[in-house]
N, C-alpha and C positions, 0 to 999 in steps of 0.2 A: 186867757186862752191864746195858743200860737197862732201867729199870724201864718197865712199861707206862704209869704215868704220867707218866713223862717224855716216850715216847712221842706219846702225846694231847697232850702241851701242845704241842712242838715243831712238830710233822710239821703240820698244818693251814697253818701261816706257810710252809712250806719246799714242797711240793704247787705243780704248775703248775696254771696254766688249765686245760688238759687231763685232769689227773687228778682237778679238786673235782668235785665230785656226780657221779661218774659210777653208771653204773646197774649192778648187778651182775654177774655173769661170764654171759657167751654158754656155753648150755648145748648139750652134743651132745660124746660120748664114743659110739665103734662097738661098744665092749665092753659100757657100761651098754644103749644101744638094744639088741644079743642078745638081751638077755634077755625081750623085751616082742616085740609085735608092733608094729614101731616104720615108721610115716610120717613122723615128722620131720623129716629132713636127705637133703640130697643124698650119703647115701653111697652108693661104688658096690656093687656086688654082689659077695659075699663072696666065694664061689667062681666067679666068674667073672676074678678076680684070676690073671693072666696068670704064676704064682710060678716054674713050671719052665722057660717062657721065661726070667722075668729071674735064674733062676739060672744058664743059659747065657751070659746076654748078659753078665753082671758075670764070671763065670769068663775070658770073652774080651777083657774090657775090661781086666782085672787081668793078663793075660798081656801083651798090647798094648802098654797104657797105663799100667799100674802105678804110675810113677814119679808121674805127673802127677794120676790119679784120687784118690790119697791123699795131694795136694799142697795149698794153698791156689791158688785158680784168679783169671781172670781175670774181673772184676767186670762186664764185659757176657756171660759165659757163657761155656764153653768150646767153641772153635769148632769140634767133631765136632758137637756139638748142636747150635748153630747153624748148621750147614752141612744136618743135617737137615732141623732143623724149615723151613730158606726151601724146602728140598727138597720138602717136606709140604704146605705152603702151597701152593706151584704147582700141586702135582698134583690137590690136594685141593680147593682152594677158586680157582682162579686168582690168586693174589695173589703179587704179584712184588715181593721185598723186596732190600734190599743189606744188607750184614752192620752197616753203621753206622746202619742204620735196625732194628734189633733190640735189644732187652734183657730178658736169662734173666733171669727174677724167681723166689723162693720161693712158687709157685700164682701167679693172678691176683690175688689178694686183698692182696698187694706192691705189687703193681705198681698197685692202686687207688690205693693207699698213697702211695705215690710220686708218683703223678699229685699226687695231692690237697697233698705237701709242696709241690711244686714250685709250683702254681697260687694255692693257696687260702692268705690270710691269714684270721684269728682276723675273721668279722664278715660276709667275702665271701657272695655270691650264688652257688648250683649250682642247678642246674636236673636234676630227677630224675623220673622214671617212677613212679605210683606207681596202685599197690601196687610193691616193689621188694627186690631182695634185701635180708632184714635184715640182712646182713655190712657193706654198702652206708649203711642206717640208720645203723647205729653208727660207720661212718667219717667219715659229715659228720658226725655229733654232738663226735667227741673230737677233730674240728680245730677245730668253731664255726664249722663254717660255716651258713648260711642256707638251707639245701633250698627249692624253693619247689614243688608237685608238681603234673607235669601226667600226667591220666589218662590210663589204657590199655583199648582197646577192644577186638574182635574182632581187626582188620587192624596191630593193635600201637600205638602212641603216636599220641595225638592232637595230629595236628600245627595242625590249626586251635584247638586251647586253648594251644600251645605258642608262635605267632604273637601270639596276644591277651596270654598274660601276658609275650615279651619286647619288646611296643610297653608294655608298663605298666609294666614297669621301667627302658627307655630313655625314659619318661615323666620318669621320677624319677632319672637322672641314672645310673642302675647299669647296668653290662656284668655279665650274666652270667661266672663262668669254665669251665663246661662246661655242656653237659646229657650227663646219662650216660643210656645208652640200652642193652638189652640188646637184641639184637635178633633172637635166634633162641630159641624157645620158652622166652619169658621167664618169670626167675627171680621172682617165683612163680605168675604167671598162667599159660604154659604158650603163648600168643600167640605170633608171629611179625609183626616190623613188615614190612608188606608194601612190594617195593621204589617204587611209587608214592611213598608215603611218606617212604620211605628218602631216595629223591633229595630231595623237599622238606626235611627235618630239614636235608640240606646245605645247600640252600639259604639257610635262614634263619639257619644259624649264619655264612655266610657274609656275606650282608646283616648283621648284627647283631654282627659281630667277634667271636665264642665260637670256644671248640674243641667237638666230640664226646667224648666217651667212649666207644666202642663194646664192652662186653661182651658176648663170645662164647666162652661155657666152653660150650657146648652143639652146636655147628654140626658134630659129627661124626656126631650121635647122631641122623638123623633117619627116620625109619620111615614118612612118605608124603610129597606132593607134592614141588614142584621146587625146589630148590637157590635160593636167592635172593642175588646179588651181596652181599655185608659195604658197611657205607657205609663204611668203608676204601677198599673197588675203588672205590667209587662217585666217592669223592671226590675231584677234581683239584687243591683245593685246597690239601693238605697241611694239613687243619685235626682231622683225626679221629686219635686214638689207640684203638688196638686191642688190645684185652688179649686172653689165653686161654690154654687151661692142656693138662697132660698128666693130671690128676685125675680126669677123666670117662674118663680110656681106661685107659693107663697104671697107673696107680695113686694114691688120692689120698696117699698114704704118700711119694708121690717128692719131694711139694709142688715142683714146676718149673711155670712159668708163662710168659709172658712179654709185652710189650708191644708194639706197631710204634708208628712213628711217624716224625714229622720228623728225620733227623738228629739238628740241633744243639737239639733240643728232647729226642730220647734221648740225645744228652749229658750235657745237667745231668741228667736224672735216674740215669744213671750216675753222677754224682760224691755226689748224695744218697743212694745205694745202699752204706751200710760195712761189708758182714756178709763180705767176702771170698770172694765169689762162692758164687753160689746151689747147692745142694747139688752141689759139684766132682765126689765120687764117683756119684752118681745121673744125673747128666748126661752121663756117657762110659759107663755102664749104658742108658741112655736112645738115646745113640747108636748101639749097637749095636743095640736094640729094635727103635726106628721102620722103618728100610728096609726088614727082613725079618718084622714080625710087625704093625704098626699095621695094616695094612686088613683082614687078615682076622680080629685080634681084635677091631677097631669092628664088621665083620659079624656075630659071634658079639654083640657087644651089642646090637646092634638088635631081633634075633632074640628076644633074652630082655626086655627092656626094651618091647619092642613088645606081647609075650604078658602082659607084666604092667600094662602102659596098659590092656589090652580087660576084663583082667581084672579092673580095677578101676573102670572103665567099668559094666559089668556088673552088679557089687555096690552102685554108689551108686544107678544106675538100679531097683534091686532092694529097696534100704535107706533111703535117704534119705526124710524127712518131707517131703511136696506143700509145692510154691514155693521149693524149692530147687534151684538153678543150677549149671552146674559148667562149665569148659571142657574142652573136647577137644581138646589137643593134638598136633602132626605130628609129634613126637620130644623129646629133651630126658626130667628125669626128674618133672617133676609138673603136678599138678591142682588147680587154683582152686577153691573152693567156697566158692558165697553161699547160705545159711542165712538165711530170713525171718527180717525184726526180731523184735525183741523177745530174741533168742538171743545171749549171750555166749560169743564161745568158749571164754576163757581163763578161765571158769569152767566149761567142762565139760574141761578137759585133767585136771585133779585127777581124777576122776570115770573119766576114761577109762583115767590110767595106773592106779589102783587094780583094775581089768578088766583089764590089762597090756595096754595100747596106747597109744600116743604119736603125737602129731602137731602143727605148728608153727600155734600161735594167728595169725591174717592181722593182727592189730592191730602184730607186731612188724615189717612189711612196710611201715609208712605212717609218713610223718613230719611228720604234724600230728593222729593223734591218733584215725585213723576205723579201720574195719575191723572193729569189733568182733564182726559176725555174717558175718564172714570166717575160712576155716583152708588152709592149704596144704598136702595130702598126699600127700608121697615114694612113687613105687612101687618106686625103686632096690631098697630095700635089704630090704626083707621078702619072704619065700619067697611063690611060688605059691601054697599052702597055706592060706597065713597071712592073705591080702587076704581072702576073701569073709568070713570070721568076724572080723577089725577092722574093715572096713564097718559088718558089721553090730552090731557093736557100739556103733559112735559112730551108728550114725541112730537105736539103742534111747536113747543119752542126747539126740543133739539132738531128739528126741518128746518126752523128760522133761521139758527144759527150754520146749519150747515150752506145753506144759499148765502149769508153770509161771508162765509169760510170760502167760496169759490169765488166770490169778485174783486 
């Protein structure tokens, strides 16, 4: 066996691009958050976990399909599931797909993946939302690519800062290769890019030869106003890909996701895809789900998701230190919250889980380095109960810190 110092001398030489300096492991386990009263992550809610459905729907897919569910599958999905999901699309959001303009990814968070092999060389230019999902962060970091971040406001992406920075980069000779854009109660501000907007985004990526990204892990979860077109629908020009997952309904355990797109643009990313099709057995358990149980268990979620927004509404309104901001979300599972300078957050998370509550510092959200009196917190996954006394827990330290911040 190698000794560890052989280890160290070798392994540094042998290390791609990719793997030197990366930053340490993405925390978030559903069993460590239990134990705490945890905002952190978008998990969903525990017992609202659909289990005696899907122990129906896999008993019937295993009588069925047996042969094929615990077979190695076909690398754009298996097509019960994708006869679904275009099924689900239609109904759900209007969006009319063909089966070669589909591919079943492991969650969205693959299918980011994939985009990003397929598009993005070691050095290229993306164009990102920012504040923005951290998952998102760390994916342009360990390709190298460029993030360049344009803000988000009330009405979702500020397209007049999006126009200015890409006349600044077609200044300087660079094509962006997407802007990713989430567009329904974005991850982590909680926003919606309003369709006004939407349409221009297409616009300009069209004027300026980019693609979209359009992430939408959220667009089933919506608890007030009116449905807003995906810039998918919007788009005529085949220039937008569309990721979105079964994790916010479903189960985030099923990890199924998937992408739309151009054809022969979900081609290659099918051929970039080696893992042997994305969970084979989950996917014909999935098919059996969605027809018979998806709309009335997203109702059952709103339902609770909805009572747990007001309810944390409530509590910041009630706990939070004067000159702090927060948004108010239409669905989806979190809330923004800007904290008067002078406040670091990522030095009150220490502070807070030692009080057993947790919640995601806003600095992990930006990628160039701001946020710091910014935090993102989950109402998913912590009981009714359990919101009003973590509130009030974290507005007792961000007070602390701010008396702090003044001596």
């Amino acid at each position: 066996m190698a000794t560890t110092q052989t280890i160290d001398r070798v392994l540094p030489g042998l290390l791609s691009r990719r793997a030197k300096d990366l930053p340490g492991p993405r925390l978030g386990d559903p069993r460590d958050s239990a134990k705490l009263i945890s905002f952190l992550a978008g998990f969903p809610d525990p017992k609202s976990l659909p289990a005696e459905e899907v122990i129906a729907a896999t008993r019937t897919a295993l009588t069925n399909q047996g042969e094929w569910a615990l077979q190695y599958g076909a690398t754009r999905g298996q097509q019960p599931l994708v006869e679904a999901l275009i099924e689900k699309l239609a109904r759900d959001q209007d969006i009319h797909v063909a089966p070669a303009e589909i591919l079943v990814t492991s969650g969205a968070s693959q299918a980011l993946a994939l985009i990003i092999d397929a598009l993005v060389d070691w050095g290229d230019t993306v164009i990102t939302e920012q504040p923005t999902w951290s998952g998102a962060v760390r994916a342009f970091s360990n390709a190298g690519a460029k993030p360049v971040p344009v803000p988000v406001d009330d009405e979702g992406t500020d397209v007049a800062a999006l126009e200015r920075i890409l006349n600044e980069r077609k200044a300087e000779g660079i094509t962006p290769k997407f802007i990713y854009v989430i567009s329904n109660f974005q991850n982590p501000v909680g926003v919606s890019t309003t369709e006004e907007r939407r349409k221009r985004i297409i616009e300009l990526a069209h004027e300026f030869g980019t693609f979209i990204v359009e992430d939408d892990a959220y667009s089933d979860l919506r608890y007030s106003g009116q449905r807003i077109p995906s810039i998918y629908q919007l788009d005529d020009g085949g220039t937008t890909l569309y990721m979105s997952t079964l994790s916010k309904t479903l189960g985030a355990g099923m990890r199924l996701g998937w992408v739309l797109g151009d054809a022969g643009l979900i081609s290659k990313l099918s051929v970039l895809k080696v893992d042997g099709g994305s969970n084979v057995f989950g996917s014909y358990v999935a098919a059996e789900w969605i027809p018979n149980h998806f709309t009335g268990h997203v109702d059952e979620l709103k339902r609770i998701y909805h009572r747990r927004r007001d309810l944390m509404l409530k509590a910041l309104n009630e706990h939070m230190p004067a000159g702090t901001n927060w948004t108010k979300p239409d669905g989806g599972f979190f809330i923004w919250v800007t904290l008067p300078e002078g406040v670091d957050t990522s030095r009150m998370l220490p502070q807070a889980r030692e009080r057993g509550v947790e919640f995601l510092p806003g600095a992990g959200c930006y990628v160039d380095g701001g946020g710091k009196n910014t935090l993102r917190l989950s109402y998913s996954f912590a009981s009714d109960e359990q919101i009003e006394p973590g509130i009030r827990i974290l507005g007792e330290i961000a007070k602390g810190e701010l008396l702090e911040a003044k001596v």
